[in-house]
N, C-alpha and C positions, 0 to 999 in steps of 0.2 A: 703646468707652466712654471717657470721656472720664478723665484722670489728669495730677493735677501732679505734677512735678518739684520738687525742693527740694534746697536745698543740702546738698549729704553732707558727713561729717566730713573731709577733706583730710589730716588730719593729728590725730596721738593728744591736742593742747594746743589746738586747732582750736577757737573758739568763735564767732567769724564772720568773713568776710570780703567784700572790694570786687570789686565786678565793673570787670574792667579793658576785656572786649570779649566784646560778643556776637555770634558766629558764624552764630548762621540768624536768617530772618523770618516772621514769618507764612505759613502756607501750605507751608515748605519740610517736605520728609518727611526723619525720620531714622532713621535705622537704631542699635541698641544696640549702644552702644560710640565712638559718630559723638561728634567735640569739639562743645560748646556752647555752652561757656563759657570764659574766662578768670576766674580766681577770683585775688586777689591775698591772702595771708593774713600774716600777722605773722613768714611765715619767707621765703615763693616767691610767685613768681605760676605759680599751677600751670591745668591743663586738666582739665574737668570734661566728663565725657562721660556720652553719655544714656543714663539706666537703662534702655531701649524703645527699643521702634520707635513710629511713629508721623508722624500730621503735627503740627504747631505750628499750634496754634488761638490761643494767646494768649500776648504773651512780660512777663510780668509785674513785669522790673526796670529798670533802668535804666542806662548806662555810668555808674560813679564812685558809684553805691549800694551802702551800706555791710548788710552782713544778716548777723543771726545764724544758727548753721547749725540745719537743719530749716524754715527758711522757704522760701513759695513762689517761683520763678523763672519756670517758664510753665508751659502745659497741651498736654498733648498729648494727640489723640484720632483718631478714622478721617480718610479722605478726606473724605465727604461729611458726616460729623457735624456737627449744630450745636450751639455748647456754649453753656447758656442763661446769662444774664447773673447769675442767681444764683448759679450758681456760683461763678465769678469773683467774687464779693461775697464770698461766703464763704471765699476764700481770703487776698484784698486786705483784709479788715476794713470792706467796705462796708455801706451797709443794702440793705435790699431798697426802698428808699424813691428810689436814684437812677436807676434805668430808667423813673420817672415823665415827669421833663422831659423825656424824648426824644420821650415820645408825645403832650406838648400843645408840643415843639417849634417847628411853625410859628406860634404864637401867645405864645408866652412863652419865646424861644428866649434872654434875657436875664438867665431865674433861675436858671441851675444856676453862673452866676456868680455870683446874689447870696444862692442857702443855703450857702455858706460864710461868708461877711461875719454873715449871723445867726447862726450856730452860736460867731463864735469870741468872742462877752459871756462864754459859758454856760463856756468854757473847754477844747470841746470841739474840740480842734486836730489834725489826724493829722497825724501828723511820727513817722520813724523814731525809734529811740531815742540813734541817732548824730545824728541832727539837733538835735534837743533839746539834747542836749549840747553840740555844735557852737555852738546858736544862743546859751547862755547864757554863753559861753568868747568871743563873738563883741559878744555885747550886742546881740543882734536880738531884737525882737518875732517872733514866731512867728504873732501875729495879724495880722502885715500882709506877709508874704508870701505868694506865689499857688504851691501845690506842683502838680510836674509829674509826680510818680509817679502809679501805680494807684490811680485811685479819688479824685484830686486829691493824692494822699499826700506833703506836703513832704521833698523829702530834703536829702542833704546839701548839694550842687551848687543847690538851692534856696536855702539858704542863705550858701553863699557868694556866689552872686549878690544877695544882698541885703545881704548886708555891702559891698560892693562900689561899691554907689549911696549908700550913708549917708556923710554930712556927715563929712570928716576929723574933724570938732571934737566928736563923736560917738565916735571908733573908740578904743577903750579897749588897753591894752599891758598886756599878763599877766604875761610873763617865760613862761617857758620851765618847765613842772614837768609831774608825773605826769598831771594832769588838765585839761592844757590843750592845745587845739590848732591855737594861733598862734604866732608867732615873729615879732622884727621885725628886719627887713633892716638892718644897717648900713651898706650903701654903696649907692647909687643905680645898680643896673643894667637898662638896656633900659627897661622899661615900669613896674619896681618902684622906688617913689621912695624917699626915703630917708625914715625912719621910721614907714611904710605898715606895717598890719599884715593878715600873711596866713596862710593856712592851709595849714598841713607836708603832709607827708604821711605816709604809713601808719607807713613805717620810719622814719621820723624821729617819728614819734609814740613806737613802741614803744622805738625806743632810748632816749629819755628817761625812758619812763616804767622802765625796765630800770636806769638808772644811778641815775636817783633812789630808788627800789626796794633798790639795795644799800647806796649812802650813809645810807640811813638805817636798814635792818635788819641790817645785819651791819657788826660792829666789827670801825674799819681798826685795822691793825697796819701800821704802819714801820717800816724796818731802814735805817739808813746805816750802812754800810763801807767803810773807808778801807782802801788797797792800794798798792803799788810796781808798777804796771805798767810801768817803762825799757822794761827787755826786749820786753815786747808792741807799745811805741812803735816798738822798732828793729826787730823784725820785720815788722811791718807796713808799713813803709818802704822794707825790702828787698825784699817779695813785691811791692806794688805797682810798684816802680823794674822789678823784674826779669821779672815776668810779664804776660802778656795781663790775666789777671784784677783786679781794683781791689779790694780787701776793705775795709771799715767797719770801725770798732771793734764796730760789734752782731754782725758775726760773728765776735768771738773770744768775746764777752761770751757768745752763747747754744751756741758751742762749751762754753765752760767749765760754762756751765749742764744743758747734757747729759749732761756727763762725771758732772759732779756728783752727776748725778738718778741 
């Protein structure tokens, strides 16, 4: 019988994460316990292994798609099983309305490109919710990219390739805060030109949103004090002249601070 897989919690703060590499393909049998996944989440990029056995009927994400946890990843079901397309709809968010084109295929093999184009008037766009975000932090239309997830499903990686082709005179600069995720290069290096704007990644995401997050909920407090360190100067001077070891001033400073503690 057939059964998805879905993202487990990773971690107790876990609420989704980026697949960084997938491990099997279609067809490969796994065993419970077998790695699957590469899961990259807001602390590690950890290994995600399969709740079953089974073989891999269908793999439902994508490398660099972002997902909340409890969403689907693939399906897995017997050797010979066939897992009907509704399924898979029903997991992906599809209708039961696209296994139609497949079957007047040889005659109108050109519309399951064009019910998208009619769907996105009505405002009707599937895009993750990290795309979304993404595209509006980006200044992409969402109605004129083509997504390559499940089910045509735009992701992230859909979207920065769309940002990507758009007219420099178009690309908008955010600045760097909790809710955004671009940054612009200051110095031209390799293929990154200089005031191009591109898109961070995960930990450079979270670490901003982390320092922004404390700058503005928790009041700073400063402390300047003034001290005589001669002595600390002259010792320092003498250990490093006289022994193998080189010492900083941050190692007496956090010597003192331990004593302290």
């Amino acid at each position: 019988m057939a059964k998805e897989v879905r993202l487990p919690q990773l971690g107790q703060t876990m609420e989704e994460g980026t697949i960084v590499n997938c491990l099997v393909n279609v067809g490969d049998e796994v065993k419970k316990g077998d790695v699957i996944f590469e899961v990259e989440t807001d602390k590690a990029t950890l290994e995600m292994e399969s709740p079953d056995d089974g073989f891999v009927k269908h793999v439902l994400v994508a490398t660099d798609q972002t997902l909340l946890v409890g969403e689907p990843m693939l399906v897995l079901g017997d050797k010979d099983e066939d897992v009907p397309q509704s399924f898979i709809d029903s997991l992906t968010g599809g209708t039961t309305a696209l296994p139609e084109p497949a079957q007047t295929a040889p005659a109108t093999q050109a519309e399951p490109a064009k019910e998208p184009e009619a769907a996105k008037p009505s405002g009707k766009v599937m895009a993750s919710p990290r795309a979304k975000k993404l595209a509006a932090d980006l200044g992409v239309d969402l109605s004129t990219v083509t997504g390559t997830g499940p089910a045509g499903k735009i992701t992230e990686q859909d979207v920065k390739e769309a940002s990507r082709v758009k007219p420099a005179s178009q690309q908008s600069y955010h600045g760097l805060s909790a809710h955004e995720n671009t940054t612009r290069m200051a110095v031209s290096q390799g293929e990154i030109k200089l005031g191009q704007t591109i898109a961070i990644n995960k930990l450079q995401r979270i670490t901003a949103e982390k320092m922004l997050k404390s700058k503005r909920e928790i009041p700073c407090f400063y402390l300047t004090v003034k001290t005589d360190v001669t002595d600390l100067v002259e010792l320092r001077t003498k250990l490093n002249q006289s022994g193998e070891a080189k010492y900083s001033y941050n190692d007496f400073i956090i010597k003192a601070i331990a004593t302290g503690l």
